[in-house]
C-alpha positions as CSV (number, residue, x, y, z in Angstrom):
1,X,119.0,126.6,156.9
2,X,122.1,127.5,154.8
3,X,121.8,126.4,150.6
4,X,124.0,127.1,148.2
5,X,123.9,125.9,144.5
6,X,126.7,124.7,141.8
7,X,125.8,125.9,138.3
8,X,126.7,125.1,135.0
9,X,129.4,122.2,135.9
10,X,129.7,118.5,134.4
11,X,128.8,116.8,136.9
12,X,131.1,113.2,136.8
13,X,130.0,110.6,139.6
14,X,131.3,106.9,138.8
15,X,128.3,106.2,137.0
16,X,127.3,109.4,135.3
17,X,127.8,112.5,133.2
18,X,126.0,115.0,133.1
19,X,125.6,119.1,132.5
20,X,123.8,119.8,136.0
21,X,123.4,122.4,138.6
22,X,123.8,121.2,141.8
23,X,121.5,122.3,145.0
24,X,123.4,122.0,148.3
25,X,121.0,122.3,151.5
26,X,122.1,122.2,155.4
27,X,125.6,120.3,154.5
28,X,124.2,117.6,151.9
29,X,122.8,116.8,148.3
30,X,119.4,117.4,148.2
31,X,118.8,117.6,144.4
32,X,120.1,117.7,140.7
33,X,118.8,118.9,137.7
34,X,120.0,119.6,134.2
35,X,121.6,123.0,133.8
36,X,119.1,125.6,132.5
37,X,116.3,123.5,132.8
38,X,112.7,125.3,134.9
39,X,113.3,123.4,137.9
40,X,117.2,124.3,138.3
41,X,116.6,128.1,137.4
42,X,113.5,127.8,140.4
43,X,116.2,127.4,142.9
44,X,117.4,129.9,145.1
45,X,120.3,130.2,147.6
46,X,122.6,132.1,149.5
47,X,125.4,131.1,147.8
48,X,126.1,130.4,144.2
49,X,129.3,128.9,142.7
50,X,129.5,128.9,139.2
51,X,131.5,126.2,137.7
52,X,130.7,126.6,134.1
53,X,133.7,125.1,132.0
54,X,134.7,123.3,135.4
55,X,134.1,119.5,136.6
56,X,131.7,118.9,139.6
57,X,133.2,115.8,141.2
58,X,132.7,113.8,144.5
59,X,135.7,115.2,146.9
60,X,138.3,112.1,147.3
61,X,138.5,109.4,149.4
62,X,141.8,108.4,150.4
63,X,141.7,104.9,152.3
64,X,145.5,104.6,152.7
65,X,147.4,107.5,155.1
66,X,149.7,107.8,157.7
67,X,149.8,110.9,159.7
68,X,152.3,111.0,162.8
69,X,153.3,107.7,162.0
70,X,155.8,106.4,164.5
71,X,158.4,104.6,162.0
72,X,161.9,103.9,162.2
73,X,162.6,105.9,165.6
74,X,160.8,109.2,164.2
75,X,157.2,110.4,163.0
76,X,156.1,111.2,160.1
77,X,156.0,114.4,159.1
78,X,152.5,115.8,159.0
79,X,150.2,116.1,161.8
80,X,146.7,116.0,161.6
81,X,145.9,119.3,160.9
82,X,148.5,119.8,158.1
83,X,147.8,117.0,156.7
84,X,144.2,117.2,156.4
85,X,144.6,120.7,154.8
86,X,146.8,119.4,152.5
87,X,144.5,116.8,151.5
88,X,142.0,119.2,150.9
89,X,144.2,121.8,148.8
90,X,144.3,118.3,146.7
91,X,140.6,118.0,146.7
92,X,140.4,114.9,148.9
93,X,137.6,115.5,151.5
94,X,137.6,112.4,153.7
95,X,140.9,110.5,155.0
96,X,140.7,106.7,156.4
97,X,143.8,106.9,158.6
98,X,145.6,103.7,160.3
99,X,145.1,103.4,164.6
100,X,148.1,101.4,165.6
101,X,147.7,98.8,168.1
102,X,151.1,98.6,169.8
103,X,152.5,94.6,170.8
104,X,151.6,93.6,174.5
105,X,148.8,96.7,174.7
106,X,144.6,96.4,173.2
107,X,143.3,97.6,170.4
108,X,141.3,100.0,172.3
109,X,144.0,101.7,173.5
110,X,145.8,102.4,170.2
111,X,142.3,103.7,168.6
112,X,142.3,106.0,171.9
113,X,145.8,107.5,170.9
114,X,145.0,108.4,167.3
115,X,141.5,109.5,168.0
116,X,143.4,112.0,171.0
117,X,146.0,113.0,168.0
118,X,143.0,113.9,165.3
119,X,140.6,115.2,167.5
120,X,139.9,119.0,166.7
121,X,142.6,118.8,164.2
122,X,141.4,117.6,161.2
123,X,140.1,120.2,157.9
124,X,138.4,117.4,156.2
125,X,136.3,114.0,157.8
126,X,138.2,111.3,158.7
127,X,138.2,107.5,159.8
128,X,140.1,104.7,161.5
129,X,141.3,101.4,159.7
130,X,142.9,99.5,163.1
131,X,146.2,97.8,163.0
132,X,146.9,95.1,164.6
133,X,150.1,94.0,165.8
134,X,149.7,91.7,168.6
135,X,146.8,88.7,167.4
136,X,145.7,86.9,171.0
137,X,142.7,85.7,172.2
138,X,141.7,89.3,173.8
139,X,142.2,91.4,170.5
140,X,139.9,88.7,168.9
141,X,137.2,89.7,170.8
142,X,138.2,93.2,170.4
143,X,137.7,93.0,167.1
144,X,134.1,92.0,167.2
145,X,133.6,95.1,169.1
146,X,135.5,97.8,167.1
147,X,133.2,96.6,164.2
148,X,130.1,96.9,166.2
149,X,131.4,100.7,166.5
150,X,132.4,101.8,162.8
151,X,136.0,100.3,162.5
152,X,135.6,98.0,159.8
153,X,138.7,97.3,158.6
154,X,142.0,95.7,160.4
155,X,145.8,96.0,158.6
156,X,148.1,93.2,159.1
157,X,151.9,92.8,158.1
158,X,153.7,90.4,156.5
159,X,156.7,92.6,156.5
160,X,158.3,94.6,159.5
161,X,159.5,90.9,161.9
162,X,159.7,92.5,165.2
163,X,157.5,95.6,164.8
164,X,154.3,95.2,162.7
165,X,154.3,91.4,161.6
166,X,152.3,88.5,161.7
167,X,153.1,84.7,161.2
168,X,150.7,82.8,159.0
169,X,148.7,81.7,162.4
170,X,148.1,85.0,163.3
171,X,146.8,86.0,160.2
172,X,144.4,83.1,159.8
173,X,142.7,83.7,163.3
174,X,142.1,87.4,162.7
175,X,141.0,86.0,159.0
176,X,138.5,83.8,160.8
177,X,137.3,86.2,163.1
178,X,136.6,88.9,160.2
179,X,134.4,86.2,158.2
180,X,132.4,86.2,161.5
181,X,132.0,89.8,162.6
182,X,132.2,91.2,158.7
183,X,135.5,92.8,159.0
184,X,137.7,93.4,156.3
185,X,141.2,91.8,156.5
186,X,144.0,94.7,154.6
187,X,147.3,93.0,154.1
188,X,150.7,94.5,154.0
189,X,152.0,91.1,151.2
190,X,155.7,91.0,151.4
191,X,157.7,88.1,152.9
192,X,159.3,89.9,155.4
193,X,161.6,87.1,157.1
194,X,163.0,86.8,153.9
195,X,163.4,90.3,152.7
196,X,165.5,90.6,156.5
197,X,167.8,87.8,155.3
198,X,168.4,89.4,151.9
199,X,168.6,92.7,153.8
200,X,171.5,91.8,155.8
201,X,173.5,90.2,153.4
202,X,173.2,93.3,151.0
203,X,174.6,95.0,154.1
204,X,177.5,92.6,154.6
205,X,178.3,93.2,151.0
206,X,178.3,97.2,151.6
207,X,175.6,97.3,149.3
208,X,174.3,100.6,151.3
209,X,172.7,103.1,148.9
210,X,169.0,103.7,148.6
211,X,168.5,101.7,145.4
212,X,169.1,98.6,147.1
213,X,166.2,99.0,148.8
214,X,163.8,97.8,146.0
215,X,166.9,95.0,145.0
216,X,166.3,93.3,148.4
217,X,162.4,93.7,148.6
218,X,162.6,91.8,145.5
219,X,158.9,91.6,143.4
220,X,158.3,88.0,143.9
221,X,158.3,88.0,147.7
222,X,155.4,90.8,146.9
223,X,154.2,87.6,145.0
224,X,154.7,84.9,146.8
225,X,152.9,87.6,150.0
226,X,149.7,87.8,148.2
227,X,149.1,84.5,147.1
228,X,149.7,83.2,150.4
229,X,147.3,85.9,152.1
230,X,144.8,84.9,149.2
231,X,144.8,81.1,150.3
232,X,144.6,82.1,154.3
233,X,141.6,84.5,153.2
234,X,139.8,81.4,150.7
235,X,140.8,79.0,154.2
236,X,139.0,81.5,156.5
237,X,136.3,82.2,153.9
238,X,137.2,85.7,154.7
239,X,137.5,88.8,152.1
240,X,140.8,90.1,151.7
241,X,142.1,93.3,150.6
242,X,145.8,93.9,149.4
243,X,147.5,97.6,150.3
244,X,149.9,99.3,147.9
245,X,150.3,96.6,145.2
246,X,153.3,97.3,143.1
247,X,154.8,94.4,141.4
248,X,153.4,93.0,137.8
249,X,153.5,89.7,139.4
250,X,151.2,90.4,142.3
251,X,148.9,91.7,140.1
252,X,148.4,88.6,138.3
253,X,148.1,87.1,142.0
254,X,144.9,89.4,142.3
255,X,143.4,88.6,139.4
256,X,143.9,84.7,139.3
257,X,142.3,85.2,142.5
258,X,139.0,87.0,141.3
259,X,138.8,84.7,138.6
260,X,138.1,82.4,140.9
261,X,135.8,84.4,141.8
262,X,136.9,85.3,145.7
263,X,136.0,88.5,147.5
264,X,139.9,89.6,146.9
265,X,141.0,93.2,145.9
266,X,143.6,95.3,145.3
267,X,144.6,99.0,146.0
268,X,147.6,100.8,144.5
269,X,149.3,104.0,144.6
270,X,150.4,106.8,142.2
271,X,154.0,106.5,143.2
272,X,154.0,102.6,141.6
273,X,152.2,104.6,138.7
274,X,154.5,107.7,137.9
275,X,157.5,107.0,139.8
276,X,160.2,103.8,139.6
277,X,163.4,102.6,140.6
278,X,165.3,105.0,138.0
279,X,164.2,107.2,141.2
280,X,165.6,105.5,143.9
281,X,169.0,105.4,141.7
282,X,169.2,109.0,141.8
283,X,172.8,110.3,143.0
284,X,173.7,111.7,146.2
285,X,171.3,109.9,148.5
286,X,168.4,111.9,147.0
287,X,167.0,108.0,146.2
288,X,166.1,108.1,150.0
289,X,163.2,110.3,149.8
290,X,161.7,107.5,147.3
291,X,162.2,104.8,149.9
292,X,158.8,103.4,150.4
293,X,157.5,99.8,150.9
294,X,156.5,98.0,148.9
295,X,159.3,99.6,147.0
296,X,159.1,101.2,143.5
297,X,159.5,98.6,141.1
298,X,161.6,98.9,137.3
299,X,159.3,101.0,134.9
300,X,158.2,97.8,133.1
301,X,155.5,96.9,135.9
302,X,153.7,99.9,135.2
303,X,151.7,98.9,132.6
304,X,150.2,95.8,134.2
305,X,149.2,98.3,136.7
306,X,147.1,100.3,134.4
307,X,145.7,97.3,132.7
308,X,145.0,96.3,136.0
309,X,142.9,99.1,137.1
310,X,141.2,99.2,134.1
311,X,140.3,95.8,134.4
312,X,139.4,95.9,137.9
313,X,141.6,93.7,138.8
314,X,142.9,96.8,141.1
315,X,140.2,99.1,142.4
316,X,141.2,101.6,144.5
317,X,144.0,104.0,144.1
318,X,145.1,105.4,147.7
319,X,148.7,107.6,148.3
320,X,149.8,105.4,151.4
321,X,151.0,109.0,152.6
322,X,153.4,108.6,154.9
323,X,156.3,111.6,154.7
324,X,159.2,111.9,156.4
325,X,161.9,115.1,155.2
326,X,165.0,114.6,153.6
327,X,166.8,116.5,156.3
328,X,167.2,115.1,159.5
329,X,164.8,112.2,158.9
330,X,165.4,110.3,155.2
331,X,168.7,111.0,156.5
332,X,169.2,108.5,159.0
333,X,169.4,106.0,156.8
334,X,172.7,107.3,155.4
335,X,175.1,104.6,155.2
336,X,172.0,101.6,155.7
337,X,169.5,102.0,153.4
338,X,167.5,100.0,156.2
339,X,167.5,102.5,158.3
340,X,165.5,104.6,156.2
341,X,162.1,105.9,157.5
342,X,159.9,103.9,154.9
343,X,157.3,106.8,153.3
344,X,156.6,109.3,150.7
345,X,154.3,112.1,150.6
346,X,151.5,112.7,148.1
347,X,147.8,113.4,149.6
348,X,147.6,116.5,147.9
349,X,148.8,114.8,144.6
350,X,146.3,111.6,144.2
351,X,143.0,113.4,142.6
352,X,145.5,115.3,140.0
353,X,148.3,112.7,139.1
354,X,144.5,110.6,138.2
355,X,143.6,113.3,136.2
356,X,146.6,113.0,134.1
357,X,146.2,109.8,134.0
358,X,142.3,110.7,132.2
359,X,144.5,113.0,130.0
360,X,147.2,110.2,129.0
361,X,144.4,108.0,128.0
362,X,145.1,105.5,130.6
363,X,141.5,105.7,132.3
364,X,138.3,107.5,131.5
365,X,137.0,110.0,133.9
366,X,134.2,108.1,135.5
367,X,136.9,105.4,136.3
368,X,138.9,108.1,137.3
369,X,136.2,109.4,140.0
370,X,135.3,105.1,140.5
371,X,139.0,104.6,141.5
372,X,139.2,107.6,143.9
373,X,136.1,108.4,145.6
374,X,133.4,105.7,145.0
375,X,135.1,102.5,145.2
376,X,137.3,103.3,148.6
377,X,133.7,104.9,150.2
378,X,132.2,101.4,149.3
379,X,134.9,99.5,150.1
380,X,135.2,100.8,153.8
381,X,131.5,101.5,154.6
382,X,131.3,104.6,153.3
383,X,129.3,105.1,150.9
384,X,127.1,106.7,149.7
385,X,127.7,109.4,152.2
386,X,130.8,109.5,150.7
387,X,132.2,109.3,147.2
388,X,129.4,110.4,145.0
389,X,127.4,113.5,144.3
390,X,123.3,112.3,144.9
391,X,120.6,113.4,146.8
392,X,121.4,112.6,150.9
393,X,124.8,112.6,150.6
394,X,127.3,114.7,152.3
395,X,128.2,117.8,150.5
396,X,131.9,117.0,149.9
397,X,132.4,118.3,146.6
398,X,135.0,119.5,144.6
399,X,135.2,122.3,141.7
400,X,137.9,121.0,139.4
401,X,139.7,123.1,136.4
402,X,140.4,120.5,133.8
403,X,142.6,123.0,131.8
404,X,144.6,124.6,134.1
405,X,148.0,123.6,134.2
406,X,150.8,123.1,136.9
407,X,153.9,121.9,137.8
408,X,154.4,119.9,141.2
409,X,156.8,121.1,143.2
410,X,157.9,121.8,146.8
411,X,157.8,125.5,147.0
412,X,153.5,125.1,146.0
413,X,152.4,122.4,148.0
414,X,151.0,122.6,151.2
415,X,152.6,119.1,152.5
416,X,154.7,119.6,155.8
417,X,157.7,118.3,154.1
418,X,160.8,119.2,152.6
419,X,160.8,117.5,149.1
420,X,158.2,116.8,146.7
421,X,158.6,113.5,145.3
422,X,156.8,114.5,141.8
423,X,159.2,117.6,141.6
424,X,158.6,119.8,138.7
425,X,156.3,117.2,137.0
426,X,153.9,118.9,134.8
427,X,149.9,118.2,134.7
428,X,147.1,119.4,133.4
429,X,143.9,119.8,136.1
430,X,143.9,121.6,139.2
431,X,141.2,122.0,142.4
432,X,139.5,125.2,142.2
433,X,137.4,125.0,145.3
434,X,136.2,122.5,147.4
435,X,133.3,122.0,150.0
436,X,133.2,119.6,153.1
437,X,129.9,119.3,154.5
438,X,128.9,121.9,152.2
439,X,131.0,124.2,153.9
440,X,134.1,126.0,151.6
441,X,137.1,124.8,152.7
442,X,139.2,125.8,149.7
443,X,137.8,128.8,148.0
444,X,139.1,129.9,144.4
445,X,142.6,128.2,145.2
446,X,142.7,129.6,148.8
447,X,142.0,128.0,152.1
448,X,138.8,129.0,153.5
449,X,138.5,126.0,156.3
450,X,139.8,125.5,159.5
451,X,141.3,122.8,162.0
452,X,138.3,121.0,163.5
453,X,135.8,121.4,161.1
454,X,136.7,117.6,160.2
455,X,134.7,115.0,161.8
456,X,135.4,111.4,163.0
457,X,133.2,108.9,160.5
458,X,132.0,105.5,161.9
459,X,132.0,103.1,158.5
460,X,129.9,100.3,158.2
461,X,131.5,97.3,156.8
462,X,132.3,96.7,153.5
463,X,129.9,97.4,150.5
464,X,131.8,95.7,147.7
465,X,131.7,92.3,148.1
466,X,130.6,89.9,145.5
């Protein structure tokens, strides 16, 4: 029986603050108790951390990535084991990757080829979402069973004709079959027949560069996308949940929508946040390694992002990590911006861009640890295994400096990927150690863990639903 104890920290769950030391028993939370008080000074353990001066925080959830990612005639970037590891280094302890169901094969086999890639890889736990690609009578009933085993969740497209997408039929039917087996519908909301028209005429024009990329996958077909998947979802009588939200105007799609009072929500990303279409301008094709979709939108959106996730209007923040390199992949897209691989990376930067964002004044720090640990875990079945720091949860904690300062950059981070997309940004709050399981994975800012220590996590369905 292994025990170690955190002493001295603030302890921030989404709920709660609190100066308490922390006892850690056989990989999970078995107690709490207020720093210096007779029944936390009775505890003893093999190993102590001390975190006074530091933030105890649940390690992150991030619901949205993409490793190996076939896209665009190429894979993203990081594997599995990289990562994983640098999702921990960023003091994110459980990924919920996306299984890709390929058109004219089952959903069973494309769970089997991203189970084979993760297995005995992974740093830090990890899960499935399950898209689908090819809706018929047989992946119905597949569904029902993938649900039965811990894959809650199914992503569907609205963009990517010929690869990923769905028509409006197809949607409905996997909508209706989620209301019945209490999966959870994720929608990719842009109109993608009409982005591919605006596409090719930019293309006949010679409109080529990387900034016209977010001209042609214009903000209301985000729009017009999510109210349309809102009304399948309200038909089906299905909850619906809406990736990488970027555009003011889809926002205000969301929250008309819970208004209403539907079981509809909203996750977006910290590129939408920090980042904008002054970036996919940038000279020399460096606007490439920006290219993600839905695409950055003009700074002016930002703010009805924050207001949104303040308001709860959005409630999850996930990264949508998907890298590719500037060199030899971003690349291929010279002379088309179409033809560039759509993805940016930015695992290890979620939990400490959301920290700024406590130091900017856009969020308080319980919403802070609400939007990136405790909401995804409940969202996708998780919780409270995951996402909070309580008795009988896992032991996925993370030591967090909330004065140390550092500048992203590519030659620091532990991405497998040649650019940094927050280059030389400067933010105060950095991961000083992290435990998975209760095991040290990241000690004092080095990296104590190993591939395989990750497990695979069945979810149960969703725990946020009105």
């Amino acid at each position: 029986m292994s025990r170690t104890v955190i002493r001295g920290g603030l302890v921030i769950t989404a709920s709660d603050e609190m100066h308490a030391d922390v006892l850690i028993e056989d990989g999970r939370v078995v107690a709490l108790a207020a720093t210096g008080t007779p029944t936390a000074e009775s505890w003893t353990a093999e190993r102590t951390i001390d975190a006074a001066g530091k933030y105890v925080i649940p390690g992150g959830v991030d619901a949205h990535t993409h490793m190996e990612l076939p896209f665009g005639g190429t894979f993203a970037s990081d594997t599995f084991e990289t990562g994983t590891r640098a999702a921990a280094w960023g003091g994110t302890t459980t990924i919920v990757d996306f299984a890709v169901q390929s058109v004219g094969h089952s959903l069973r086999e494309g769970l089997d080829a991203w189970n084979a890639k993760a297995d005995g890889q992974c740093a830090i736990d990890y899960a499935f979402h399950m898209i689908v690609s090819d809706v018929n009578q047989d992946t119905l009933k597949e569904m029902d069973l993938l649900v039965e085993e811990g894959v809650t969740s199914f992503k569907q497209f609205m963009a990517y004709p010929g690869v990923f997408y769905s028509d409006d039929g197809q949607i409905l039917r996997a909508m209706q079959r989620s209301a019945e087996n209490g999966g959870l519908i994720m929608m990719h909301a842009e109109n993608g027949i009409a982005i591919d028209v605006l596409v090719e005429q930019a293309l006949a024009r010679g409109e080529t560069d990387p900034r016209f990329h977010g001209e042609v996958r214009k903000a209301l077909l985000e729009a017009e996308a999510t109210h349309r998947a809102i009304k399948l979802a309200q038909v089906a009588g299905a909850p619906l949940y809406v990736v990488h939200v970027s555009a003011q105007e889809a926002v205000a799609e969301l929250a008309r929508a819970r208004d209403e009072g539907l079981n509809v929500f909203g996750e977006t990303c910290p590129q939408y946040l920090f980042l904008s279409t002054d970036n996919l301008a940038e000279p020399d094709f460096e606007g490439s390694k920006y290219v993600c979709s839905t695409p950055l939108r003009p700074q002016e959106h930002q703010a009805a992002l924050w207001r949104g996730l303040r308001t709860n209007d959005l409630q999850v923040v996930s990264t949508d990590h998907c890298p590719f390199c500037f060199v030899g992949q971003k690349e291929l897209g010279r002379g088309d911006f179409s033809k560039i691989p759509n993805g940016l990376p930015g695992v290890e930067n979620r939990m400490d861009l959301l920290h700024q964002a406590v130091v900017d004044g856009h969020l308080s720090r319980r919403r802070w640890i609400e939007i990136a640990c405790a909401t995804p875990a409940r969202m996708f079945g998780l919780y409270p295994k995951k996402g909070t720091i309580a008795p009988g949860a896992d032991a996925d904690i993370v030591i967090y400096d909330p004065h140390a300062e550092q500048v992203m950059s590519v030659e620091t981070h532990h991405m497998n990927v040649d650019y940094s997309a927050y280059e030389g940004k400067r933010v105060t709050g950095r991961v000083e150690t992290v435990l998975s399981r209760g095991e040290m994975v990241i000690t004092d800012r080095e990296f104590t863990g190993r591939a395989g220590h990750g497990v695979y996590t069945p979810r149960s369905t969703c725990q946020y639903l009105l």
